[in-house]
N, C-alpha and C positions, 0 to 999 in steps of 0.2 A: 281453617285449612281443610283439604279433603282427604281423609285417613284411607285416601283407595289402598294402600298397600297391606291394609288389616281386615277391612269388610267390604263386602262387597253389599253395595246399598242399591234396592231398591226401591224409587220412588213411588208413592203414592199416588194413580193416575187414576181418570174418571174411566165409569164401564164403556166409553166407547174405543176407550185405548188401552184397554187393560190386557195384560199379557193373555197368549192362549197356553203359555206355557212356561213360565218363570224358571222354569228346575233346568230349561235347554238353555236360556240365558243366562245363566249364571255358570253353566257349563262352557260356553264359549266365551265369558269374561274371565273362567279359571287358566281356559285352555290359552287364550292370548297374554293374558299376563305370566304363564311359563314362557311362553314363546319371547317373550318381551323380557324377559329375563335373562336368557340365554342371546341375547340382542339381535335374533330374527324378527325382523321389524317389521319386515312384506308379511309374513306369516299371522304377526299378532294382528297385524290390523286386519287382515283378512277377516280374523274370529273377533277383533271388536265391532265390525260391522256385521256379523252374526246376531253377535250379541245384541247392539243395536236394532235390527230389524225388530227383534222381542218384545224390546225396551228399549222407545225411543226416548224416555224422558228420566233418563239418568245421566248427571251431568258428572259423575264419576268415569264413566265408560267414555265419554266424549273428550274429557281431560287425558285420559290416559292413550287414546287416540291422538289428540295431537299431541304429544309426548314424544307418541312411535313416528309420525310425519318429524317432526322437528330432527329427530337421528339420523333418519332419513335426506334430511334437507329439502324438503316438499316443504317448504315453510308458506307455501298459500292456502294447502290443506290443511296446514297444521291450526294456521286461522282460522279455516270456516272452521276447526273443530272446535276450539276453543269459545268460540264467537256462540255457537250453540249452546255449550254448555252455561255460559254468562247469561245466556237467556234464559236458560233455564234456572238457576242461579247467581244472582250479579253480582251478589256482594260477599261470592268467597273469594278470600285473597290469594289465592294460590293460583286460581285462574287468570289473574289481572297480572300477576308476575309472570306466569306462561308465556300468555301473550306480549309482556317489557321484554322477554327473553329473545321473540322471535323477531322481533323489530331492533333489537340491538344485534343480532344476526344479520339481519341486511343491512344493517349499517345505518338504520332510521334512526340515526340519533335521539333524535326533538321529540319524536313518538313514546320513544322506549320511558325515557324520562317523565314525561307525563304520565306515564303507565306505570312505574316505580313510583312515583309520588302517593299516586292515587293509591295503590296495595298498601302502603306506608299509613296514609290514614284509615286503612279499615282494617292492620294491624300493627300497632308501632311497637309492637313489643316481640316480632318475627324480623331477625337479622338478614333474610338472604335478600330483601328489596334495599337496604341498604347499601350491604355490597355491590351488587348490581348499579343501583342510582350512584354511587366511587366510581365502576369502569367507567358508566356515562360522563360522565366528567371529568375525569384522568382522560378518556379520548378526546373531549372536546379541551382538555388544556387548562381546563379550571380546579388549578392546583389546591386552593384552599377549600371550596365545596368539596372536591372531593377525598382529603383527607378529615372535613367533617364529615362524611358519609361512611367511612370505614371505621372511624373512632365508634363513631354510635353502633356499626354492626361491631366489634369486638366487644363493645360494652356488656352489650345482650350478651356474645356466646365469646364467654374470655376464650374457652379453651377446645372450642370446637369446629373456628371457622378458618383454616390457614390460608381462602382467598383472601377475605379483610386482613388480614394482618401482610400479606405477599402486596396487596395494592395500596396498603400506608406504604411499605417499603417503597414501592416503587414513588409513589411524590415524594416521599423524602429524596429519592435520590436524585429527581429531578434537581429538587430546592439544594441538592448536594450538602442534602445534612447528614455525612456520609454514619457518622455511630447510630443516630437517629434510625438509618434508613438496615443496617445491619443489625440492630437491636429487634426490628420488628421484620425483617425478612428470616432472621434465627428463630423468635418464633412461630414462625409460618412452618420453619421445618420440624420445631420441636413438636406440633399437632400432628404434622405428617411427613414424616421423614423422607418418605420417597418423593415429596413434592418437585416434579422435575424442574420448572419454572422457577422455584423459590432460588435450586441449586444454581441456575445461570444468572439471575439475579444477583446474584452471593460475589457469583463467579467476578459480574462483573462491577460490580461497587468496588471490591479489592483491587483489580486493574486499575479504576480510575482512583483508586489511592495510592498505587504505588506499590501494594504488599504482593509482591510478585508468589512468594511462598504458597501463600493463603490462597493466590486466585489458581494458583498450578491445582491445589490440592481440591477446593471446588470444584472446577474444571473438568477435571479428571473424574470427580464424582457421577457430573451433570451426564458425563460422554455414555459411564456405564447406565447408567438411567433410560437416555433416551435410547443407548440399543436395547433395553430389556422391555422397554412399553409395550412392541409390539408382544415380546414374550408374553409379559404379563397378562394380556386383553386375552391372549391366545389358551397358556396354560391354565387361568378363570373358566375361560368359557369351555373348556374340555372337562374339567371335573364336573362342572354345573350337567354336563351332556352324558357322562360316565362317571356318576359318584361311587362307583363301587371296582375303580381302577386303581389301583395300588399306586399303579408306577408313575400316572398322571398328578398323584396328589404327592409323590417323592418329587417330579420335575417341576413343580409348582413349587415346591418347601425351595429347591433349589436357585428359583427366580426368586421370591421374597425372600432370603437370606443375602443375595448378590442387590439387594437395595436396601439393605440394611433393617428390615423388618424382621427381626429374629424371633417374635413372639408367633408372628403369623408362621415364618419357618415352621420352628418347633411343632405347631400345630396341625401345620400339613405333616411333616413324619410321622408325627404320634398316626395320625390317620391312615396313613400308609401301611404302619406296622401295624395295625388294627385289620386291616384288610387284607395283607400277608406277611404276618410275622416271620418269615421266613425271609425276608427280602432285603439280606445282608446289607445294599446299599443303602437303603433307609436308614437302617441304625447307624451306619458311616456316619452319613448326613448330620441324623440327630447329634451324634456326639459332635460334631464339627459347628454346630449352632452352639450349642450346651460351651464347646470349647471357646470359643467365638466372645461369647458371656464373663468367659472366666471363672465357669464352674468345672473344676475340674473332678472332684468328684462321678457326677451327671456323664461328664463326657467321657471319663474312661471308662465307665461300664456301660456305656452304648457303643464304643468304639470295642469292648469287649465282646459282646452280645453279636456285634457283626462278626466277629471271626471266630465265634463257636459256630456260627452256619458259615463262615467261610474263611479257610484257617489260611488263605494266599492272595489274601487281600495286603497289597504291601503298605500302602497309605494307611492303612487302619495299624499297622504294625508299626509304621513309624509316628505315627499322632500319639497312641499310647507312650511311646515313648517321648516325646514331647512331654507330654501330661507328667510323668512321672519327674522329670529332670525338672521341669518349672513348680512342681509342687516341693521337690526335693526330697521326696520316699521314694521307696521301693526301686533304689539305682540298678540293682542284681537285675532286677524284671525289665526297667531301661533296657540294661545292654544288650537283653537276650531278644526283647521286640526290636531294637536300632538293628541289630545283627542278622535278625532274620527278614529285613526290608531292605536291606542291603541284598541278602542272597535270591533276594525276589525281584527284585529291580533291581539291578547294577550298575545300570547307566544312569539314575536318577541320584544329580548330585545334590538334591534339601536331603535324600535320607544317607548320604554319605557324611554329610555337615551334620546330620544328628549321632551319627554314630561317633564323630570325634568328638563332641561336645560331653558326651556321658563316659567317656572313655578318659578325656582329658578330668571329668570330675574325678573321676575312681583312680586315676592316678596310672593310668595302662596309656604309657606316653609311645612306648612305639605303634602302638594299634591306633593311636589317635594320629598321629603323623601321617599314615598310610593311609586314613579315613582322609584327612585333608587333602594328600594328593590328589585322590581319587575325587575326591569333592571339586575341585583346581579344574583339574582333567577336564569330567564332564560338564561342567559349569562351561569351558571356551569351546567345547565341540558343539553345543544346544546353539 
């Protein structure tokens, strides 16, 4: 396989083609693989055919050329790129898969497969031509090839590939081996949680079993998903363009927390509050992920931490008090955060529901009744 995303190679070429300047080439294969990073795609190829001019006999630069055409959907460029590169090197597999990729994009079935095959024997021990050789044959309908073609790619990579294990599911559920086909679509999600495909998948094996509960709850999951994609493509590509934006990497913690990737969260805040500690919402967040977890601990001293820089933040007054009542310490400190998220919001009945909740603990029944109305109240005016 071609390690372009580590070094940058180049090749060994005779003195009538030998670069006039290697240090400018390698500059324009830096400069388009930022660009191709940030998925300015016109931009990178621009500078991989910089680069190219330099160095026309590196079939890294030519790979990662049609790479940038493929995103593009220029998938005839994408060929002749690739097709160069094969020349110049035939029997790496990562180029013979490139190219299975762009022909099962146009829908070249027959092609693609031949071209998955062949990667297959110049590396049977690299999962992603199997996967790939699965879709081909899940679209042409040859249910058995291709959940032999997904088994063999999850073999390789038990716990790193959620499309093979997402396209067993799906011939299982053709064959309507409905636990079969839920067993290996749940772990498609347990790789990658946010897998929006695996959740509609999910969604719909329980429909056609009948568990109405399960396909609501799916469902529901998939809806938030797909409206956050665009998010996600969006808040990625912002930090990657401004790594040194606070508030870009708190609204990014905030999309990977709303799809249930709490590690990634977490690690967007931390960076946030690296970048300015001072940015009460951040630490909100943080403890809200941390809370999210079930570490209560974590979360009330980030929900802390927000309201020493910002002492009228009512959410963060009513969380702490959450925290406190679901741990079962410090009730005295509950009622005085419930109480003062109350006097901050008034109309927001989750913090009037929390203020009867601690009040009902401590045994303060007429304050807790008053909390309830008031809970009642706002809850049918929203």
């Amino acid at each position: 396989m071609l390690k372009y995303l580590a070094i940058f190679i180049l090749c060994s070429v005779s003195a009538k083609t030998a670069l006039s300047d290697p240090s400018r080439a390698e500059e324009h294969y830096k400069s388009a693989t930022a660009y191709h990073h940030l998925g300015e795609f016109e931009r990178a190829i621009s500078e991989y055919r910089q680069a190219i001019a330099l160095n026309p006999n590196s079939p890294v630069i030519y790979n990662r050329l049609g790479v940038a055409y493929s995103e593009l959907k220029q998938y005839d460029a994408a060929l002749d790129a690739y097709q160069t590169a094969l020349a110049l090197s035939p029997m790496t597999t990562e180029l013979h898969y490139n190219v299975g990729l762009v022909h099962l994009k146009q829908g070249d079935l027959p092609r693609a497969l031949g071209v998955f095959k062949y990667a297959i024997t110049l590396d049977a021990a690299w999962e992603a031509p199997y996967t790939a050789l699965g879709e081909v044959y899940l679209k042409q309908d040859n249910l058995g090839q291709a959940a032999h073609a997904y088994k063999q790619a999850t073999r390789l990579n038990p716990n790193g590939n959620s499309s093979a294990f997402l396209g067993l599911g799906k011939v299982y559920a053709r064959q309507e081996r409905w636990d079969d086909a839920i067993t290996a679509v749940e772990k498609a999600i347990e790789i990658q949680v946010d897998n929006t495909e695996a959740h509609y998948q999910l969604a719909q094996i329980y429909i056609k079993r009948g568990e109405k509960k399960k396909a609501a709850s799916a469902m529901a999951f998939f809806k938030v998903l797909r409206q956050t994609d665009p998010l996600l493509q969006e808040a990625e590509i912002w930090v990657k363009r401004h790594p040194d934006d606070a508030r870009g990497y708190n609204n990014l913690g905030i999309v990977y927390l709303a799809r249930r990737r709490s590690e990634d969260a977490i690690a967007s805040y931390k960076r946030a509050i690296s970048l300015a500690p001072n940015l009460a919402t951040a630490h909100y967040n943080l403890g809200h992920a941390y809370h999210k977890q079930g570490k209560m601990n974590l979360a009330t001293a980030a929900y802390q931490q927000a309201l020493t820089i910002d002492t009228t933040l009512a959410i963060a007054h009513n969380n702490v008090a959450v925290c406190y009542i679901e741990s079962g310490i410090d009730l005295d400190q509950a009622l005085s955060h419930a109480r003062t998220a109350v006097r901050l919001a008034p109309t927001e009945a989750n913090y009037w529901d929390t203020l009867s909740q601690v009040c009902t603990t401590l045994g303060l029944e007429h304050e807790a009744q008053h909390a309830r109305e008031k809970e009642k109240k706002y809850t049918n005016e929203q």
